[in-house]
RODO-2510 file (C-alpha; in nm, 4 decimals, decimal comma):
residues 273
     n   res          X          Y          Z
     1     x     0,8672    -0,8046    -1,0445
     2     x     1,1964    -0,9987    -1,0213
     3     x     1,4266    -0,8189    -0,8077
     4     x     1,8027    -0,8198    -0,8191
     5     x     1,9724    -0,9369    -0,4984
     6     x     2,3486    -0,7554    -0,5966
     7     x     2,6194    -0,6710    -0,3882
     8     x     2,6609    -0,2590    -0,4180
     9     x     3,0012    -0,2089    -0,5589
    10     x     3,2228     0,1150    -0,4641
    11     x     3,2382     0,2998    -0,7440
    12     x     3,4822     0,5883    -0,8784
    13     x     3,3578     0,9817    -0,8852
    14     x     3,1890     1,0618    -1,2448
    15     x     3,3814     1,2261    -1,5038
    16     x     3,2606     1,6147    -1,5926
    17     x     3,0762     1,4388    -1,8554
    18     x     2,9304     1,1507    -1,7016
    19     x     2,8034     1,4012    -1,3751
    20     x     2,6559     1,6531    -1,6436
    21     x     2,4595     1,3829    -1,7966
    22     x     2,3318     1,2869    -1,4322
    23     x     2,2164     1,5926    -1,3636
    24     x     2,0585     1,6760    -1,6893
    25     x     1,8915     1,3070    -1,6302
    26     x     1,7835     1,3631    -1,2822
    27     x     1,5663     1,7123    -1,3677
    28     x     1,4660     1,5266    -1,6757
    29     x     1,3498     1,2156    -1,4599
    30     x     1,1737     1,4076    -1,1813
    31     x     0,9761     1,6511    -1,4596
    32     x     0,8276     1,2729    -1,5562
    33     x     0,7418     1,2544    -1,2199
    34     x     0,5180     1,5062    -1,1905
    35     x     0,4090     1,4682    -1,5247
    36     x     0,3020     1,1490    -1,4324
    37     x     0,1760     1,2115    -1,0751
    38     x    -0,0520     1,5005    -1,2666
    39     x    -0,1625     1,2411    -1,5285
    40     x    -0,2389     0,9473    -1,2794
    41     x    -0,4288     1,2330    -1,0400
    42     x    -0,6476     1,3105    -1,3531
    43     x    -0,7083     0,9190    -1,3758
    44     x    -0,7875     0,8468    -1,0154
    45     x    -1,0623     1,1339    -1,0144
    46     x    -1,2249     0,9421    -1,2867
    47     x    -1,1885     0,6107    -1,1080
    48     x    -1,3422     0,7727    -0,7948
    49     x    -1,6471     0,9022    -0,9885
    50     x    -1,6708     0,5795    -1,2128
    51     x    -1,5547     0,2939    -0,9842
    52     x    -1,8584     0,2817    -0,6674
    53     x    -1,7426    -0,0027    -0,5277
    54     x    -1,4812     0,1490    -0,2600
    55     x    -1,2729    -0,1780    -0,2090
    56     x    -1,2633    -0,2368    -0,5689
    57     x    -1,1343     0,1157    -0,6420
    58     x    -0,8604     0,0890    -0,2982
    59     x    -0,7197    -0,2080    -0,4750
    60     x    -0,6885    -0,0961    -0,8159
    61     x    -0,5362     0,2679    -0,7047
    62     x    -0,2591     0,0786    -0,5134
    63     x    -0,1927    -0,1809    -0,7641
    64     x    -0,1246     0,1416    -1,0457
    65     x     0,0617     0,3721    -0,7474
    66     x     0,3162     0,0159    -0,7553
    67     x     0,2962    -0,0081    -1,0939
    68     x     0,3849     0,3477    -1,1976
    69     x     0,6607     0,3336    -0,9124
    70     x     0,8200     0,0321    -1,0662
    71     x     0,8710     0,1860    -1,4289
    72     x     0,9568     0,5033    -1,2919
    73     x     1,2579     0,3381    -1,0679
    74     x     1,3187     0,1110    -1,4212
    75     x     1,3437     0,4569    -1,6233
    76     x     1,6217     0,6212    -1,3309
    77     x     1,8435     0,2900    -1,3289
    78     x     1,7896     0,2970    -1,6839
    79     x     1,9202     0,6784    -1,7568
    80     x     2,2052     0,6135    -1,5088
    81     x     2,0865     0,8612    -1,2397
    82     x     2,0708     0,5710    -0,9380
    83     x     2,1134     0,2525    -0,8758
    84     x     1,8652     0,0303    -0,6420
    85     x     1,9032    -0,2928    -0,4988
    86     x     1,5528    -0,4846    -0,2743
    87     x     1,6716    -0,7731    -0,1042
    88     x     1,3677    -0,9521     0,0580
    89     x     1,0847    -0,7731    -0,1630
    90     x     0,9064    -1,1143    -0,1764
    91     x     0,8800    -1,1032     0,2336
    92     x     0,7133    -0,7607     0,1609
    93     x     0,4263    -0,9000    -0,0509
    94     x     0,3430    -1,2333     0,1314
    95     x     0,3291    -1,0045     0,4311
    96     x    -0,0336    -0,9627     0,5996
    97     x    -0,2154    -0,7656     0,8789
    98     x     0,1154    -0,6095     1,0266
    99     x     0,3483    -0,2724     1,0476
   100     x     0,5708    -0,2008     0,8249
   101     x     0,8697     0,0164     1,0297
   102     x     1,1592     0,1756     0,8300
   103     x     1,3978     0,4520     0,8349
   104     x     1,3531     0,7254     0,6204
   105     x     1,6867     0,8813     0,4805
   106     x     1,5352     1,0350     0,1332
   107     x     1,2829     1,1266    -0,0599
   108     x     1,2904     0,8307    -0,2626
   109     x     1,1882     0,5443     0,0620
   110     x     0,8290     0,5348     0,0116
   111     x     0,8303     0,5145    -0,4026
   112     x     1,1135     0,1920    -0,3201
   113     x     0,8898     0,0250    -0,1066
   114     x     0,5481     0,0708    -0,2762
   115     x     0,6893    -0,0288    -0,5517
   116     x     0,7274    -0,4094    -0,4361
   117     x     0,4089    -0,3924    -0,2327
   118     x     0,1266    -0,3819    -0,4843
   119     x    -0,1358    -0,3022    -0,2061
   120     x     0,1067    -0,1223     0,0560
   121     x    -0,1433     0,0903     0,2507
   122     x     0,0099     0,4113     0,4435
   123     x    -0,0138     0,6891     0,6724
   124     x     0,0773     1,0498     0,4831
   125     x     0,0470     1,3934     0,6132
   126     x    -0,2335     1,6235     0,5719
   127     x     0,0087     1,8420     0,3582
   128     x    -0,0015     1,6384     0,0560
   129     x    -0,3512     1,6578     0,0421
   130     x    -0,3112     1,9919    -0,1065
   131     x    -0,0224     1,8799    -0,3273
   132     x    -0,1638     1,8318    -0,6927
   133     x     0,0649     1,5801    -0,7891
   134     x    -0,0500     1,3358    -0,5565
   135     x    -0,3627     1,4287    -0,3847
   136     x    -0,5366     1,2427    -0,6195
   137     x    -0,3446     0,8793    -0,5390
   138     x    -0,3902     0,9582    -0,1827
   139     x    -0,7735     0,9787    -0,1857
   140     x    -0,8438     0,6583    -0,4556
   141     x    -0,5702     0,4517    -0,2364
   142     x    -0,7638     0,5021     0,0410
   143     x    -0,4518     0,6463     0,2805
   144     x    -0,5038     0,7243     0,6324
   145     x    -0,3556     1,1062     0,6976
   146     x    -0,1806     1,1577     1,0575
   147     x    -0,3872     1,4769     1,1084
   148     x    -0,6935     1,2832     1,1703
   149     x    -0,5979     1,1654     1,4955
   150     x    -0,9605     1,1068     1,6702
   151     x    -1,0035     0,7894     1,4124
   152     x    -0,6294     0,7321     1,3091
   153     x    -0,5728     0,4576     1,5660
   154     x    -0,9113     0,3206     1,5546
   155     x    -0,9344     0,2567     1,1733
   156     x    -0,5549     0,1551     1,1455
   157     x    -0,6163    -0,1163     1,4363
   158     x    -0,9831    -0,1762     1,1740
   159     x    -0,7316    -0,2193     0,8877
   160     x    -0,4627    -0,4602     0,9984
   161     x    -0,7694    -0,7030     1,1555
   162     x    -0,8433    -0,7415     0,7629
   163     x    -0,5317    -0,8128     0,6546
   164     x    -0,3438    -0,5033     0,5344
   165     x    -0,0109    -0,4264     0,5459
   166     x     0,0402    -0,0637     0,7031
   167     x     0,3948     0,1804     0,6166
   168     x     0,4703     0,3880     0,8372
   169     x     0,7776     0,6260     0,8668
   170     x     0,8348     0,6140     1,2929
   171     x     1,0497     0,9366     1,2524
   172     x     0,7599     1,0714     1,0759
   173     x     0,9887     1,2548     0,8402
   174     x     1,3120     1,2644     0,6335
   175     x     1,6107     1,2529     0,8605
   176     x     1,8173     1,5485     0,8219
   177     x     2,1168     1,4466     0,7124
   178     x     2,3882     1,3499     1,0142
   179     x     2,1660     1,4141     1,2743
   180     x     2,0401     1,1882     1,5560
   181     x     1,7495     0,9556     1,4629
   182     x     1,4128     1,0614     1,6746
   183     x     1,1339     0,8260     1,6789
   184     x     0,7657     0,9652     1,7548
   185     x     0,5914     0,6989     1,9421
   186     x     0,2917     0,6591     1,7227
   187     x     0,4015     0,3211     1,5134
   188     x     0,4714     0,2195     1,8509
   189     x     0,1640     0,3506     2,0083
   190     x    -0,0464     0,1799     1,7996
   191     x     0,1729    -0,1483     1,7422
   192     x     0,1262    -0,2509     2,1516
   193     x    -0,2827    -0,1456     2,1104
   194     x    -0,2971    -0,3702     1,8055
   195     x    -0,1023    -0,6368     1,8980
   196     x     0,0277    -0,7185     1,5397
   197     x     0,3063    -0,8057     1,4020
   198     x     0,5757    -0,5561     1,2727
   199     x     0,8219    -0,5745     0,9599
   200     x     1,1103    -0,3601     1,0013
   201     x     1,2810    -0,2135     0,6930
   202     x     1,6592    -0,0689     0,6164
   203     x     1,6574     0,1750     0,3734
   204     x     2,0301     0,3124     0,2778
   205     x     2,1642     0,5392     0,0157
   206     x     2,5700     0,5465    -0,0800
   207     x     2,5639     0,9026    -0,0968
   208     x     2,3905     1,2162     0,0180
   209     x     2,0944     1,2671    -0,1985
   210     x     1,7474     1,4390    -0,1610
   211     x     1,7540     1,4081     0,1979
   212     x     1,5506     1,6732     0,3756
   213     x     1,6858     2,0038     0,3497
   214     x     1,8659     1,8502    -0,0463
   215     x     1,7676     1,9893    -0,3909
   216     x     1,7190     1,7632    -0,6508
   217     x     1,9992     1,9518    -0,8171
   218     x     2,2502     1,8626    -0,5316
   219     x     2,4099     1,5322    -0,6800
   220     x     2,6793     1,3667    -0,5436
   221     x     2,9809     1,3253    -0,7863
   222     x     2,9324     0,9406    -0,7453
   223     x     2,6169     0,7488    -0,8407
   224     x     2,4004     0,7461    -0,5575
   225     x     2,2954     0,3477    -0,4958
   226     x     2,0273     0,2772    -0,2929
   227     x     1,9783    -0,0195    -0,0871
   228     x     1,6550    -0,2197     0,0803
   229     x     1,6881    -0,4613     0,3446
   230     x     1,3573    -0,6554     0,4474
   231     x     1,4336    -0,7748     0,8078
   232     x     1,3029    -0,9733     1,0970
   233     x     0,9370    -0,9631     1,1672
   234     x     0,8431    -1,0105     1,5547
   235     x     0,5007    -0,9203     1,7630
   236     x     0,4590    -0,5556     1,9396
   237     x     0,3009    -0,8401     2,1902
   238     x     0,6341    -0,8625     2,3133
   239     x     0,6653    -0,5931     2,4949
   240     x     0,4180    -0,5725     2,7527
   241     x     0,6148    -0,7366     3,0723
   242     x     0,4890    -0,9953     3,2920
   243     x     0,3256    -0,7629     3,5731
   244     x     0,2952    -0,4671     3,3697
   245     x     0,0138    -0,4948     3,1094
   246     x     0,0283    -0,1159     3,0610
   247     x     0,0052    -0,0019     2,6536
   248     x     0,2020     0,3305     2,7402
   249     x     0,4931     0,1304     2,8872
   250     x     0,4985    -0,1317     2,6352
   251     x     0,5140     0,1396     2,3275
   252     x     0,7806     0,3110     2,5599
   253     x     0,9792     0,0015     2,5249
   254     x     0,9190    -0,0462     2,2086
   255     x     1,0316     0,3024     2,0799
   256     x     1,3388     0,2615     2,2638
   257     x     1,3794    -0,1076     2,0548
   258     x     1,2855     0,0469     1,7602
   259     x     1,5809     0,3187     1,7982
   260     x     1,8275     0,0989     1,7758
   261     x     1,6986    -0,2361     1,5091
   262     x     1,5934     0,1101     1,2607
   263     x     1,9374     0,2157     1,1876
   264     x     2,0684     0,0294     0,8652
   265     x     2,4214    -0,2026     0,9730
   266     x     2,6211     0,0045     0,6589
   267     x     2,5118     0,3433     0,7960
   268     x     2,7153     0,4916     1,0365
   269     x     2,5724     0,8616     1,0360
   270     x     2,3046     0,8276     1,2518
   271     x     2,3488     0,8998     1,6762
   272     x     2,0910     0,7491     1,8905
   273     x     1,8771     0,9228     2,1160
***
């Protein structure tokens, strides 16, 4: 995928007819959603019962979940309900064996970043296990679910020794919009018991749009445009001190690092606590 490196450009509130379309476009766009999230479950049933081989069938799921991510993105610039813009996408799939740390403002963060990491493995919640739309992704991809917290750490540490790059969310859901950022200290928890590298990610949106707590119906009167920054990449190593080799003060500090490098430069919503 070739991916645009544009400058977002302020734009001017839609016309009644323009912001009618939107809306009609956005419903229409996330009923192909989940008629494509039930059609893709139906396929990655079949490719768990045909495909025995469970590294063969880890790679293919994640290479269609980026695929299908891709064209669906394609179909919502296309139909003039957003706007994206990935600067540093090619960092995100030459990237190996470390964390991948960003923000997570709206619903839409995880389809933007799988969709330039054809084998972006992830932590999801136990929740969407029972969702029918994408239970069936979660299981042929092979994601690790938070719930499972006896061999979470252990088989993400198992994971990122062979080379795969691991998203996780640090506030562990959406923010609400205009409220201080809070950072659970898992990423960080198991970043300083790993001792890998870590990618962090800006993810920022122009407007206020399916954050938690939004309907998809809530548009804003001007396009939303969404916007991916691939930054630095440094070691979790770096936080143990020189006479301190404890893991629990090390994530500590690396939480409170984490707080502030998380919140996107254009974004000045978010408080720090």
């Amino acid at each position: 995928m070739n991916t645009r490196v544009v400058t977002p450009v302020v734009r001017r509130p839609d016309n009644h007819l323009k912001f009618v379309w939107r809306m009609l476009m956005t419903g229409g766009c996330f009923a192909l959603f989940g008629i494509g999230g039930l059609l893709l479950t139906a396929w990655f049933h079949i490719l768990c019962l045909r495909q025995k081989n469970p590294a063969r069938r880890t790679q293919l799921a994640r290479r269609v979940i980026s695929w299908s991510f891709r064209l669906f993105l394609a179909v919502t610039r296309r139909l003039g309900v957003l706007d994206y813009h990935i600067r540093g996408a090619h960092l995100l799939r030459q990237d190996r064996g470390n964390l991948v740390l960003a923000n997570h403002p709206t619903l839409l963060d995880y389809v933007l970043l799988a969709s330039v990491m054809p084998q972006c493995d992830c932590v999801v919640k136990q929740a969407l296990l029972d969702n029918v739309y994408v239970s069936g992704a979660i299981r042929a991809a092979d994601y690790l679910i938070n719930s499972q917290a006896e061999i979470l750490l252990a088989e993400s540490e198992k994971r990122l020794r062979a080379g795969d790059s691991l998203l996780i969310f640090p506030e562990g859901t959406r923010s609400p919009h205009g409220a201080p950022m809070k950072l659970q200290r898992g990423a960080a928890n198991l970043a300083v018991r790993s001792g890998c590298d870590i990618r962090i990610v800006h993810i920022y949106c122009s407007q206020r749009f399916l954050s938690k707590g939004s309907k998809w119906y809530q548009i804003p009167r001007t396009k939303p445009q969404f916007t991916v920054e691939v930054k630095a990449r440094f070691s979790a190593g770096d936080f143990f001190s020189q006479g301190d080799r404890s893991p629990a003060l090390a994530a500590r500090r690396l939480t409170q690092h984490l707080a502030g490098v998380l919140v996107p430069e254009n974004s000045q919503s978010f408080e720090i606590t």
